[in-house]
C-alpha positions as CSV (number, residue, x, y, z in Angstrom):
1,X,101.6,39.9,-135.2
2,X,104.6,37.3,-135.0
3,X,104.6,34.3,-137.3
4,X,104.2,30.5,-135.5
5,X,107.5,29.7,-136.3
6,X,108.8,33.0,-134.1
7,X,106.3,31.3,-131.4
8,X,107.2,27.8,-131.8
9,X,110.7,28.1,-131.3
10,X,109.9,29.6,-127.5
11,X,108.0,26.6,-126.5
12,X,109.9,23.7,-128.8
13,X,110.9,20.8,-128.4
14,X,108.8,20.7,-125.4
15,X,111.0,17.5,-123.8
16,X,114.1,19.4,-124.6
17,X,113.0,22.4,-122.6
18,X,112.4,20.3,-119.4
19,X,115.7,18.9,-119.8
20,X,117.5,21.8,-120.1
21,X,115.8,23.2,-116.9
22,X,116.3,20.6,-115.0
23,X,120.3,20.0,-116.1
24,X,120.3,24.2,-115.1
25,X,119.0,23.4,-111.5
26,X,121.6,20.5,-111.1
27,X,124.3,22.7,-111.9
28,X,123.7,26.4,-110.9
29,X,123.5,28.0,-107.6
30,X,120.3,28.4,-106.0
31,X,119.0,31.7,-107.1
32,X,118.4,34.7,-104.2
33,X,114.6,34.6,-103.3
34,X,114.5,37.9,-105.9
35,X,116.9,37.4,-108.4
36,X,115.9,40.9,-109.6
37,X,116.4,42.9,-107.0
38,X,113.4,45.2,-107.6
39,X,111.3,43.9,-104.8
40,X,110.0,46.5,-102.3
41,X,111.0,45.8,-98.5
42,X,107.3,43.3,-98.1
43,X,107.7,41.8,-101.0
44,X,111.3,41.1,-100.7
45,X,110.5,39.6,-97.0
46,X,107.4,37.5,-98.3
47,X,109.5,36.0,-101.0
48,X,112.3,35.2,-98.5
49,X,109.6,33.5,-96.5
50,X,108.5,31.4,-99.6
51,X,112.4,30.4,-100.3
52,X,112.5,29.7,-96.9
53,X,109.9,26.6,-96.7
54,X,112.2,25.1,-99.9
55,X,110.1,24.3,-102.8
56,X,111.9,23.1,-106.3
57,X,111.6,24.7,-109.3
58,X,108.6,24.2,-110.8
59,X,109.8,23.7,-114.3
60,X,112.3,20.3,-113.1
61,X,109.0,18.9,-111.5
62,X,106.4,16.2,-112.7
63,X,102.8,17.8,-113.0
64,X,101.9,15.6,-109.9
65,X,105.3,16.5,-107.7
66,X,104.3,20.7,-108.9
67,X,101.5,20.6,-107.1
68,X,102.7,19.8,-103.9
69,X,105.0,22.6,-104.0
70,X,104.3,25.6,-101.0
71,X,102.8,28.4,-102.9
72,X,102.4,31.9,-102.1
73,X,99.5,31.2,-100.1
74,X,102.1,29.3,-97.9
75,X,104.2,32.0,-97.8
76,X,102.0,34.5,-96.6
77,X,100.3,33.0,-93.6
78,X,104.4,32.2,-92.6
79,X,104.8,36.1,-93.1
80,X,101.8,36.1,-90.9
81,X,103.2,34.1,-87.8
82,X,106.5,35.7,-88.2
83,X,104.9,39.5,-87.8
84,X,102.3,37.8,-85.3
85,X,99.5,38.2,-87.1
86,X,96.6,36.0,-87.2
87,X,96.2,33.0,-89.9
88,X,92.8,32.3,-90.0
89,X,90.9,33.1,-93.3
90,X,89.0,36.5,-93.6
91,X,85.7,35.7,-92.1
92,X,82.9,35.4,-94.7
93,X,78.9,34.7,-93.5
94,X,78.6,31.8,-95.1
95,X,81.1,29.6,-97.2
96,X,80.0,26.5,-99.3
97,X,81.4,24.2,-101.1
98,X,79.5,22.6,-104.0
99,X,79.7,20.5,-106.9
100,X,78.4,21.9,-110.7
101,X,78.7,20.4,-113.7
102,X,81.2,21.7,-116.2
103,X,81.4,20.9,-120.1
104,X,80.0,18.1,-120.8
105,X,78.4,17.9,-117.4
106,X,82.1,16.8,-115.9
107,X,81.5,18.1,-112.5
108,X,83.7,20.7,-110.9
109,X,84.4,21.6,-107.6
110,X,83.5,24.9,-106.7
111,X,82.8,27.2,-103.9
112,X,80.4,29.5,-102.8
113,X,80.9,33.0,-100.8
114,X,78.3,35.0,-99.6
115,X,79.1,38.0,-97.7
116,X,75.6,38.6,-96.5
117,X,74.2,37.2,-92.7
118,X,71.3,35.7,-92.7
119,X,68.0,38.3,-92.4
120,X,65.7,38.0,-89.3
121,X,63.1,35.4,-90.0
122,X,59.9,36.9,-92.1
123,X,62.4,39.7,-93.8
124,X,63.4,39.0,-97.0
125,X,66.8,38.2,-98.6
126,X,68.1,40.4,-100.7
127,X,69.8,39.5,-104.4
128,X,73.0,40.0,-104.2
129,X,75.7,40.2,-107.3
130,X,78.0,37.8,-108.5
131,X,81.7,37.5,-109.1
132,X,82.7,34.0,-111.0
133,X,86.1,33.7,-110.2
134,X,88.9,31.6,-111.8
135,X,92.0,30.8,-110.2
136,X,95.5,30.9,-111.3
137,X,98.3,28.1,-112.1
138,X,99.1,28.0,-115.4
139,X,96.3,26.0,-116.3
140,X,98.1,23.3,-114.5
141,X,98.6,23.1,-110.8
142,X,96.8,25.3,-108.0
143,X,93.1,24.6,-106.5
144,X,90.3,26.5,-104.8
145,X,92.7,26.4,-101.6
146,X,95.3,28.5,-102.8
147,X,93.1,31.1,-103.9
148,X,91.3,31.1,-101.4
149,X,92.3,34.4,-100.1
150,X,91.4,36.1,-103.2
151,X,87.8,35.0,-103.6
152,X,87.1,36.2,-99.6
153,X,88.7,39.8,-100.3
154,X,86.2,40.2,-103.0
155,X,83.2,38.8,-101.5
156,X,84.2,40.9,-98.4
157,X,85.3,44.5,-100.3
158,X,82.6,44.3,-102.9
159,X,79.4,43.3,-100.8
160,X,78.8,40.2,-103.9
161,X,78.5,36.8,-103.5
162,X,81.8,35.0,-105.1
163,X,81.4,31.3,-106.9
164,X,84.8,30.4,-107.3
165,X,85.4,27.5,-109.9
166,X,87.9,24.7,-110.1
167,X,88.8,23.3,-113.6
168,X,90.2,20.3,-115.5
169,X,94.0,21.2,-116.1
170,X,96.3,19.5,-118.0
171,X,98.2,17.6,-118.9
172,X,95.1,15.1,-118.0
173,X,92.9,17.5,-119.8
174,X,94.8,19.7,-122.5
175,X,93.6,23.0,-124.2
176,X,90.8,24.1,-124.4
177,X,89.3,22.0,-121.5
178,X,89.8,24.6,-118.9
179,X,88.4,27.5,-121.2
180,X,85.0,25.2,-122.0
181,X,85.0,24.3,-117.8
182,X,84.9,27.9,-117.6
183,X,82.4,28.5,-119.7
184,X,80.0,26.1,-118.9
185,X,80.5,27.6,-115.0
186,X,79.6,31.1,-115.8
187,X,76.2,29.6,-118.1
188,X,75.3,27.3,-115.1
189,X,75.3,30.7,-113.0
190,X,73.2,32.2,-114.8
191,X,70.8,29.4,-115.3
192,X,70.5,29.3,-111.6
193,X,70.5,32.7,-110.8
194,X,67.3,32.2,-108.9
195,X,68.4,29.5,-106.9
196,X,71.8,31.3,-105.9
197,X,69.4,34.1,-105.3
198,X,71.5,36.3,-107.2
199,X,70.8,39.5,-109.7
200,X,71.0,38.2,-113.1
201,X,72.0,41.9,-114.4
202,X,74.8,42.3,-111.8
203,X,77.2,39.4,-112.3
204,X,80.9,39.6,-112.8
205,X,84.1,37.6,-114.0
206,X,87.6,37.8,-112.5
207,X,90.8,35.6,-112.7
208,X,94.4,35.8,-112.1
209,X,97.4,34.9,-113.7
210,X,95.6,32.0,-115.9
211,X,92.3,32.4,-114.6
212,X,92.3,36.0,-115.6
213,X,92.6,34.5,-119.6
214,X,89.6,32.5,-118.9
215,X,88.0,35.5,-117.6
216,X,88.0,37.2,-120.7
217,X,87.7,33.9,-122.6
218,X,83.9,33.5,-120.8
219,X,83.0,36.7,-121.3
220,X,83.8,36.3,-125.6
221,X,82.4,32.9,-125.7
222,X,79.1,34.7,-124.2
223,X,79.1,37.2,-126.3
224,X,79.4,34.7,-129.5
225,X,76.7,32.5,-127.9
226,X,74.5,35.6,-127.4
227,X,74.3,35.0,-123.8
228,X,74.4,37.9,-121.3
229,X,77.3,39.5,-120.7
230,X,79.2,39.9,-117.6
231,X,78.9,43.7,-116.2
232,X,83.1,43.6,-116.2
233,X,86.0,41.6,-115.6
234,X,88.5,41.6,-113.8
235,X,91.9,40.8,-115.2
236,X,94.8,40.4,-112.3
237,X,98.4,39.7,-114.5
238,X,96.2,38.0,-117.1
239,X,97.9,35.0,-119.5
240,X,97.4,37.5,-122.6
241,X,99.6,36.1,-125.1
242,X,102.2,33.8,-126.3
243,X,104.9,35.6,-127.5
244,X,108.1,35.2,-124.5
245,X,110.3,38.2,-125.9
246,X,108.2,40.6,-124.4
247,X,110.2,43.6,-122.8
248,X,108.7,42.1,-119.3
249,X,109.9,38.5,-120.1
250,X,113.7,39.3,-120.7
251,X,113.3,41.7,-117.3
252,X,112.1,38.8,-115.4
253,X,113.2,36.2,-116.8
254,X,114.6,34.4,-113.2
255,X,112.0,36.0,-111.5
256,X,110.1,34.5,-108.4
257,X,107.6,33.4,-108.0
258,X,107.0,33.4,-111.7
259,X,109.4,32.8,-114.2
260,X,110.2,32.2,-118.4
261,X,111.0,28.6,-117.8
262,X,107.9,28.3,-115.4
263,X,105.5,29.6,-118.3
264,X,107.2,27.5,-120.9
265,X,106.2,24.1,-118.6
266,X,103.0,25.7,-118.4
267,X,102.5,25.6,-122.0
268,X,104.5,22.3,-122.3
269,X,101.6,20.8,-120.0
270,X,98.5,22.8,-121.3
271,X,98.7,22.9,-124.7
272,X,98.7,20.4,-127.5
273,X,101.5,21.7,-129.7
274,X,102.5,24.9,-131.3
275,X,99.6,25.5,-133.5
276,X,97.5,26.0,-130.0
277,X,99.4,29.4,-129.8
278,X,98.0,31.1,-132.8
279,X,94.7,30.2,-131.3
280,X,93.0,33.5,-130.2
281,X,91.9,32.3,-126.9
282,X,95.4,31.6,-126.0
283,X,97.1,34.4,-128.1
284,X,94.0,37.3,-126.5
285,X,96.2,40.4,-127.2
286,X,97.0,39.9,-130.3
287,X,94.6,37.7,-132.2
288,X,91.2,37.7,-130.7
289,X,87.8,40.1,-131.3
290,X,87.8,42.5,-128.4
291,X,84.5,44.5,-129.5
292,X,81.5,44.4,-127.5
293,X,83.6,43.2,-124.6
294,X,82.3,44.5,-121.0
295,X,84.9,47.0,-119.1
296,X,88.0,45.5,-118.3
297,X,89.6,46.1,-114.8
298,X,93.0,44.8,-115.2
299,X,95.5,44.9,-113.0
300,X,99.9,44.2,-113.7
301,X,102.7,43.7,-111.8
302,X,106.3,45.1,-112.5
303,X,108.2,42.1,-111.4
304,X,106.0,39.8,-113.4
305,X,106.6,38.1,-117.2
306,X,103.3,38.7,-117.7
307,X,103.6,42.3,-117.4
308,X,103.8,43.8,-120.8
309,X,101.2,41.1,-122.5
310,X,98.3,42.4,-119.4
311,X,99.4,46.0,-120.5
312,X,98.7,45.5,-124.4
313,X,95.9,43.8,-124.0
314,X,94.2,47.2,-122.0
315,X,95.5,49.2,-125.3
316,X,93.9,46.7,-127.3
317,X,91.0,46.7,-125.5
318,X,90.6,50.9,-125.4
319,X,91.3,50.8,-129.3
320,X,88.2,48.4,-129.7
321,X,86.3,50.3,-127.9
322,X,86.0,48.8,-124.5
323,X,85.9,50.8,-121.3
324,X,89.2,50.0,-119.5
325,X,90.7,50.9,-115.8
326,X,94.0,49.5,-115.4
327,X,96.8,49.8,-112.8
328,X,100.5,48.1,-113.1
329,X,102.2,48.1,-109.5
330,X,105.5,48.4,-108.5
331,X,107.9,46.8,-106.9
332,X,105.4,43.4,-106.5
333,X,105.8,40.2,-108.2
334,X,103.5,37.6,-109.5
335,X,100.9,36.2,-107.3
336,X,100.8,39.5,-104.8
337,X,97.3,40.3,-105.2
338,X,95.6,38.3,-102.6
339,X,98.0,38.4,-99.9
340,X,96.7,40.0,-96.3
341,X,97.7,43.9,-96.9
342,X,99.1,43.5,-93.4
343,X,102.2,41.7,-95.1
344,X,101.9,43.4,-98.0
345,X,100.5,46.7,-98.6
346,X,100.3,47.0,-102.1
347,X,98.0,43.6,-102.3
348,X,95.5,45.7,-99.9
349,X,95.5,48.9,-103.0
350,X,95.6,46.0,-105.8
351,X,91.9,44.5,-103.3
352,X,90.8,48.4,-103.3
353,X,91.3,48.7,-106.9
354,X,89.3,45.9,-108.3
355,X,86.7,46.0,-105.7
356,X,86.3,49.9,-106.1
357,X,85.7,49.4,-109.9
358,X,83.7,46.1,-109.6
359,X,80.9,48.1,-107.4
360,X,80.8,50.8,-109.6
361,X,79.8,48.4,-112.6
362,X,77.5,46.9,-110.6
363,X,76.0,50.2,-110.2
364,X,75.5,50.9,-113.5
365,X,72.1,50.6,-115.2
366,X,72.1,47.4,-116.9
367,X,70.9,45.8,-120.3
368,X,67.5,44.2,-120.0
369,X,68.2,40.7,-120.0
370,X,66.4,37.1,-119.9
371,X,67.7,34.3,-117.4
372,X,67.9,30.8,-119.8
373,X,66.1,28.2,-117.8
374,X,67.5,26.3,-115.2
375,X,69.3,23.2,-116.0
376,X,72.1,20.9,-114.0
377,X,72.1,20.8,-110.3
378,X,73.6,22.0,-107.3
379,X,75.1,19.3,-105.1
380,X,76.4,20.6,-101.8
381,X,79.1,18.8,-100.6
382,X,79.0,20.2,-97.1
């Protein structure tokens, strides 16, 4: 394991970092929409059309001015019109958005898929499974909206309902805000199990980028709390560390859509200083308790920072014992999972993947377990 200081030096002096980056951008060339030159033919042409609608560099933004940045969302339904494809979101039978309350009963948006029609009157309506999702951003900037995509692909591919959760992000709300939002989703799922009219023993957790740390996050903090585990998660390029001098990081170091100097503003924002990097939550690979963890489904991209940190966390994982199925895919960046596999092939294997492995654990015979009893409410917003 690296020392702080090793750490601390990547990340410090926060203010200094931003400066730098921004001075950079002034007074360097706009960089080629893959500045590695390892994109496939689709993703090279879906990154040319997310240059092409001219967002800044994250890392010289305001948290405020980041999230009004096009995303890869963006870029995808202009990939769409430009191959004449349709835009409209994967239809789902029903889609609702809702309010629940995180930690300390803050309430989060969130939103609700379920894949199933609506039986013929008199039959009744079966229990499905459940995937809580958490999206990605850093811990910073991205919503529901942006993932959108993701959450329908699984609530289509797997047959499960998907309650995908929103979280405080910082720098309004620092670490560990988002992980204890998180938390407090997943135990308010379970608490209303009946009411989602979901199976209790068939529930799931999956996040990418950052929402793939709080994935795993949820499913230790349950297993400290002694409440009932996830069947599996799902891991897409998870945040699994905090060491930058990973072989992955000095190979994609100007990458797109992710970057080195993007992940150190993510940190700048998120954290509270340097010590919040030894913290095992932050640090998963190399400083948390991995036994007694469900399977792990993780998936990595090769043109991605986060590449070699999502591949030691699977060895980790296997050496404590966990059941692990994980694929790295190349030529794809960053943020390709839940594009439409018309644009991009590999996203549509990366959506056959997961799914494939999520239905499987939700075949498996499950633990006996006990639903806590109901508390906080649901409050439909539309």
């Amino acid at each position: 394991m690296q020392s702080l200081s090793r750490r601390a030096s990547l990340f410090l002096p926060f203010g200094l970092a931003a400066t730098l980056a921004a001075c950079a951008t002034e007074t360097m060339p706009t960089t080629p929409p893959d500045p590695t030159g390892r994109a496939d033919p689709q993703m090279r042409a879906l990154l040319e059309s997310l240059a092409q609608l001219g967002g800044k560099p994250i890392e010289t933004l305001t948290p405020a001015e980041a999230r009004r940045q096009p995303t890869m969302a963006d870029a995808v339904k202009a990939r769409q019109r430009a191959l004449n494809l349709r835009t409209d979101p994967r239809e789902i039978a029903q889609v609702r958005d809702l309010q629940i309350p995180g930690a300390g009963a803050f309430p989060l948006e969130a939103r609700l898929y379920n894949p199933a029609p609506t039986p013929p009157r008199g039959q009744p309506i079966p229990r499905l499974p459940l995937i809580v999702y958490y999206h990605g951003g850093g811990f910073v900037i991205a919503d529901l909206d942006t993932y959108d995509a993701s959450a329908r692909t699984l609530a289509a591919d797997t047959g499960a309902m998907v309650l995908a959760v929103h979280y405080r992000q910082g720098p309004e709300n620092r670490f560990p805000t988002a992980h204890d939002d998180a938390y407090a989703a997943y135990v308010w799922a379970l608490q209303n199990a009946g009411q989602l009219n979901i199976d209790l023993s068939r529930v799931a957790v999956v996040g990418e980028s950052a929402g793939g740390n709080l994935a795993i996050n949820v499913a230790m903090m349950a297993r400290e709390a002694r409440q009932p585990l996830p069947v599996a998660m799902g891991l897409i390029y998870p945040v699994a560390g905090t060491d930058m001098t990973t072989q992955s990081y000095r190979e994609n170091a100007m990458a797109k859509p992710l970057n080195a100097a993007m992940m150190r503003w993510f940190v700048q924002h998120y954290t509270n200083g340097p010590t919040d990097l030894r913290d095992p939550r932050l640090n998963v690979a190399e400083g948390a308790e991995l036994r007694g963890l469900p399977k792990a489904i993780i998936v990595t991209a090769e043109i991605d920072p986060l590449r070699s940190e999502g591949q030691l966390l699977a060895q980790k994982l296997q050496v404590a014992g966990v059941q692990v199925s994980a694929e790295d895919f190349p030529g794809v960046t960053h943020e390709f999972f839940g594009a439409d596999p018309a644009v991009l092939s590999k996203a549509g294997d990366a959506q056959r993947f997961v799914a494939g492995e999520l239905r499987t654990a939700f075949l498996a015979p499950a633990a006996a377990v006990v639903a806590p009893q109901p508390r906080g409410r649901r409050v439909p917003r539309g």
